[in-house]
C-alpha positions as MATLAB code, in Angstrom:
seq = 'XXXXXXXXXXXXXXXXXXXXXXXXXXXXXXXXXXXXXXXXXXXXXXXXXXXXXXXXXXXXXXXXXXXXXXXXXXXXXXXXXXXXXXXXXXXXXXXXXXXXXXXXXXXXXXXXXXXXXXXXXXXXXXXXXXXXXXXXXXXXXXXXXXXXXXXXXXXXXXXXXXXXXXXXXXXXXXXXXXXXXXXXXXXXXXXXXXXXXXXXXXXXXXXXXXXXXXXXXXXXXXXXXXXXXXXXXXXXXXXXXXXXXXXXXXXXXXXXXXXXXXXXXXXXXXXXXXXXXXXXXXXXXXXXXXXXXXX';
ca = [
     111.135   56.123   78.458;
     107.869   57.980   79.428;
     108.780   57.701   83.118;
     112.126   58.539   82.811;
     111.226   61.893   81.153;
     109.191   62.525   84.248;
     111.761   61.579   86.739;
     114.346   63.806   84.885;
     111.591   66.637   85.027;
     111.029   66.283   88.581;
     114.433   66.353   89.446;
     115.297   69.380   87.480;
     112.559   71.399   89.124;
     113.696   70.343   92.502;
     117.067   71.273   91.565;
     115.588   74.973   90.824;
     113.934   75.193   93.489;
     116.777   74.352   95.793;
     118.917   76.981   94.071;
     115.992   79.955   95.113;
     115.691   78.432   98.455;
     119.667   78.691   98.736;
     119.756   82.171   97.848;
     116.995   83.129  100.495;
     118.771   81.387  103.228;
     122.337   80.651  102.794;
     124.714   82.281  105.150;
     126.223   85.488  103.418;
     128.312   86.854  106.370;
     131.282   86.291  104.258;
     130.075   88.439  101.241;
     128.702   91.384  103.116;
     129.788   94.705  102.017;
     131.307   97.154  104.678;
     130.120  100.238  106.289;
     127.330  102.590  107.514;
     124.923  104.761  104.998;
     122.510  107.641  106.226;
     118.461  107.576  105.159;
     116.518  109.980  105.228;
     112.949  109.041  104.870;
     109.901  111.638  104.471;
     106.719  111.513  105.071;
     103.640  113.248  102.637;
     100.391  113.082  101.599;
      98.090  112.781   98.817;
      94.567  113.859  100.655;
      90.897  113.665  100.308;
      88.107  115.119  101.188;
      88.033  115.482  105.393;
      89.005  117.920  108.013;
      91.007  115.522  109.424;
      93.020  112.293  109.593;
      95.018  111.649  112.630;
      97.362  108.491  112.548;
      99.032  106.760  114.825;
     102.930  105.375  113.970;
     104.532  103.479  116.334;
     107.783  102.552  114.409;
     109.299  102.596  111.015;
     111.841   99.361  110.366;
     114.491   98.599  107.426;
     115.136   95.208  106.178;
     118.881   95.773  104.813;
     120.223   93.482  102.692;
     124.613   93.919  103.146;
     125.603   91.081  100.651;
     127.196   92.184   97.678;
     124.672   90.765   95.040;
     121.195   91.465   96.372;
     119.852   90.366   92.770;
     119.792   87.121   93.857;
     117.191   87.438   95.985;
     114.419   88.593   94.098;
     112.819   85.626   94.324;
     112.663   85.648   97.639;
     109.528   85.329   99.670;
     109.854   88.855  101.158;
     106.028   89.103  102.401;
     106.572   86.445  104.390;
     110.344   87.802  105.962;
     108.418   91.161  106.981;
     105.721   89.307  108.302;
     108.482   87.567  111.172;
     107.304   84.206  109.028;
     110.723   82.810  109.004;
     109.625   78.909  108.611;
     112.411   78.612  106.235;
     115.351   80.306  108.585;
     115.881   83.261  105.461;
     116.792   85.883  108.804;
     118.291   82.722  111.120;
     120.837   81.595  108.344;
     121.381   84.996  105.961;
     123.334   87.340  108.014;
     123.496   90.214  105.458;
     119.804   90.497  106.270;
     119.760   92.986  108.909;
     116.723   95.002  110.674;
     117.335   98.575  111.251;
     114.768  100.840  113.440;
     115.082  104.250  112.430;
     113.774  104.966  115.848;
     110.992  107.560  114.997;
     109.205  109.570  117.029;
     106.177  107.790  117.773;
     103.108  109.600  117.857;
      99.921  110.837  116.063;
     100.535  112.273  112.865;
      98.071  115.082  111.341;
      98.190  113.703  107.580;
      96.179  116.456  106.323;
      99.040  119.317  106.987;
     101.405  117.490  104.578;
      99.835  118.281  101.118;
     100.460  120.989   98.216;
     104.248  120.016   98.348;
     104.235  119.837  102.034;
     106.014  116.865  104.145;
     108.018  115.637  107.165;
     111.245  114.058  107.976;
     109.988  110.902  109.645;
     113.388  109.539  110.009;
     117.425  110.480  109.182;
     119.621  107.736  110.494;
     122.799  106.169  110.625;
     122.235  102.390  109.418;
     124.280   99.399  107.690;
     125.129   99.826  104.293;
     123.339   98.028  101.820;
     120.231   97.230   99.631;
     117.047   98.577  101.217;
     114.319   95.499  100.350;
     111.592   96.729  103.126;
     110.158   99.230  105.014;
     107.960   98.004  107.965;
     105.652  100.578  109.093;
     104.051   99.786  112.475;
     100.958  101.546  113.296;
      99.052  102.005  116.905;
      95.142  102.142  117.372;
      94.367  105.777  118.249;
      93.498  106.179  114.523;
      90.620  109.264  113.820;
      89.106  111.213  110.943;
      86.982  113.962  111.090;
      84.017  115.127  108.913;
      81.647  117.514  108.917;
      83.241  118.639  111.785;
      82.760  115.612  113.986;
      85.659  112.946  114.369;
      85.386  109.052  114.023;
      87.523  106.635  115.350;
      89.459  105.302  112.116;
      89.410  101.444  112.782;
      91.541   99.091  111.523;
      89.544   95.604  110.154;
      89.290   92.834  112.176;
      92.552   90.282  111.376;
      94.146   93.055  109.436;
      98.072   93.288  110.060;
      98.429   96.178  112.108;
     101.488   97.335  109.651;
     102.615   97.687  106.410;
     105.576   96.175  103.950;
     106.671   98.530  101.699;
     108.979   96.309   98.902;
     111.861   97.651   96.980;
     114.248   96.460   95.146;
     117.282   98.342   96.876;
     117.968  101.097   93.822;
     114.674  103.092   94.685;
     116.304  105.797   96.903;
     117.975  108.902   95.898;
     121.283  108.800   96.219;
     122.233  113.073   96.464;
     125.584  112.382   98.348;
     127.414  108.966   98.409;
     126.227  106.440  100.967;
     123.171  109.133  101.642;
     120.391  108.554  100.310;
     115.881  109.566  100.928;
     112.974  108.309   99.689;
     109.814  110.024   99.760;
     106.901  108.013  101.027;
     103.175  109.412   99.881;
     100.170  107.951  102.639;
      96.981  108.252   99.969;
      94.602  109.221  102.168;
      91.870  108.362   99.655;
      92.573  104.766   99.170;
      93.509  104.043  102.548;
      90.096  105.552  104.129;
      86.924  103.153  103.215;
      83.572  104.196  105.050;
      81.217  100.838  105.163;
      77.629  100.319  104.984;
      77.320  100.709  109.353;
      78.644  104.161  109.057;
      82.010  103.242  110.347;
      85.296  104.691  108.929;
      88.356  101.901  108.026;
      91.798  102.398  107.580;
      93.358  100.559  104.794;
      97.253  102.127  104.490;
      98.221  102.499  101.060;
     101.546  103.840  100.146;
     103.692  104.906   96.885;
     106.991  105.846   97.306;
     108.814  108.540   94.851;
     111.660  110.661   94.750;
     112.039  114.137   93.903;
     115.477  113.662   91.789;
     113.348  111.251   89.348;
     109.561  112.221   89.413;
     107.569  116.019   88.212;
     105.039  118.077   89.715;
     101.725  120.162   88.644;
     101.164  123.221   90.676;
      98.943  126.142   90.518;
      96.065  128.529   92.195;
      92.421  127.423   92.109;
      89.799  130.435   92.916;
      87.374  131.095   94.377;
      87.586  128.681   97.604;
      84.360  128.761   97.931;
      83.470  126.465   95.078;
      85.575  123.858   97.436;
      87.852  122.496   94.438;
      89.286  119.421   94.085;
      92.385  118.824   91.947;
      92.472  115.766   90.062;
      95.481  114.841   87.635;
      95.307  111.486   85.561;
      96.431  109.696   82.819;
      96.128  105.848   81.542;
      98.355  104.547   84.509;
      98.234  107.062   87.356;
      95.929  109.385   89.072;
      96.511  111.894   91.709;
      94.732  114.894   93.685;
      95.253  117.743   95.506;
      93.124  119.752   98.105;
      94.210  123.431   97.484;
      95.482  125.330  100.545;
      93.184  128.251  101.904;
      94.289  130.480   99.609;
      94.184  127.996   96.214;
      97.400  127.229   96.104;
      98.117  122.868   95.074;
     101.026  120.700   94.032;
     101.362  117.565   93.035;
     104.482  115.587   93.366;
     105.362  112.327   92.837;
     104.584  111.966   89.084;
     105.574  110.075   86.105;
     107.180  111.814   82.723;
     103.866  112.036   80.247;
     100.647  113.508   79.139;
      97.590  113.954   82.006;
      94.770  115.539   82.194;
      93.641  117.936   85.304;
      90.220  117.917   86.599;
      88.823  120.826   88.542;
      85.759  119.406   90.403;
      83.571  122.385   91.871;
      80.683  122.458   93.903;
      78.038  124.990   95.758;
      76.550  125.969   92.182;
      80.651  126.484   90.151;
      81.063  124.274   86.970;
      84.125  122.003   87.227;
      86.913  123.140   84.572;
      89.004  120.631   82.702;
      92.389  120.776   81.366;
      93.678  118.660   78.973;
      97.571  117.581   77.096;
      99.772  118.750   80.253;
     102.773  117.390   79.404;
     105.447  116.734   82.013;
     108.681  115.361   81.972;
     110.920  113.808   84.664;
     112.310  116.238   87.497;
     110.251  119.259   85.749;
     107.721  121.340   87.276;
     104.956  122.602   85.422;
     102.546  125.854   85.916;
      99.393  126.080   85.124;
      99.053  130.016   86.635;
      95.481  130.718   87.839;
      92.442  128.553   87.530;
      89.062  130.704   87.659;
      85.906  128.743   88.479;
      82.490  130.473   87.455;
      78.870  129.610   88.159;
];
């Protein structure tokens, strides 16, 4: 009876796993839905403290999923379908997954001009209708950051991927129009930078993805300059920062409905100035007028 129990065990969990197999590679030609949608995607930053970060993007990809049902593929291995690892045939046997290249311009991009609010359209294309599950980002080499005034090659560590998998679930994007639809993708600059012990700079991409429709923003005016302030908004679950603009101007996009707190660090001799219970709720944008840093 004992082994019986096991056998029938056994054979249920290879039934299950058969079923999320299936759903990862079965051939959904049949149930793909019809037409063309436009993305816009845009590009902005949350920064830290350099002069400088130069990156270079080669290529942003879409993995589009056209069937009708992409629920039943959240189970799916989709690390290993952006990596090209397609041992189990999910691209080779699932037509409704489809690649798009938005077909960017390639190119160095100066992260450090797309802050306070700031960003740019990396892509607007026409491309298959559908779920969006990933965005592929494909970076070059001629990475640099700057500090002090002198620029370092940004290098990328050795065996590191030399891209990025962005996963979604396919109801992220904004829909403004039907069948349009943008996504906002923030590159923090201060998680994705790592200097080591050798004095060498690394680049480490990290990305979060918002949109405008659904997310608020803390702006404001920071003076004087001269104390070089940095802008730091947190709560229990997120944390963000801002370098003001030369005249002490900041925003933050990008953030959740609740209660943060915003951190004024200061320097050359000015006492950092706190401000706590700044409540914000979804798509609002909230003032807090002039900041004054004394000594």
């Amino acid at each position: 009876m004992k082994k019986r129990n096991i056998l029938y065990y056994v054979a249920a969990m290879l039934v299950i796993v058969a079923v999320i197999v299936s759903s990862c590679t079965k051939t959904a030609s049949t149930e793909s839905s019809v037409g063309q949608q436009t993305v816009s995607l845009y590009l902005t930053d949350a920064p830290a403290v350099y002069d400088q970060v130069l990156i270079d993007i080669k290529s942003v990809k879409l993995l589009v999923d056209t069937s009708k049902n992409t629920r039943v593929k959240d189970s799916c291995n989709w690390d290993r379908i952006g990596h090209g690892d397609d041992r189990h045939g999910a691209l080779k046997n699932d037509s409704a997954l489809v690649w798009e290249d938005l077909g960017i311009a390639a190119g160095i991009y100066d992260l450090l001009k797309l802050r306070n609010g700031v960003d740019t359209l990396l892509a607007n294309k026409l491309v298959v209708n559908g779920a969006i599950r990933l965005i592929k980002i494909e970076f070059g080499t001629q990475h640099s950051v700057m500090v002090d005034s002198v620029s370092y090659p940004l290098n990328v560590p050795f065996g590191a991927e030399k891209f990025v998998l962005i996963k979604l679930k396919g109801h992220e994007w904004d829909e403004y129009l039907p069948r349009k639809r943008r996504l906002w993708l923030d590159f923090n600059i201060g998680n994705s930078i790592v200097k080591e012990r050798n004095g060498q700079y690394y680049l480490r991409p990290f990305f979060k993805f918002f949109t405008v429709k659904e997310t608020a923003s803390i702006y404001g005016k920071v003076t004087p300059m001269i104390a070089r302030p940095i802008v730091t908004v947190f709560n229990n679950t997120d944390t963000a920062y801002a370098l003001p603009n030369h005249d002490g101007k900041f925003k933050i996009r990008g953030l959740k409905a609740g209660t943060y707190t915003v951190y004024v660090n200061a320097s050359n001799g000015y006492i950092p100035q706190t401000i706590t219970g700044v409540v914000v709720s979804t798509t609002k944008e909230v003032e807090l007028g002039l900041i004054t840093l004394k000594k």
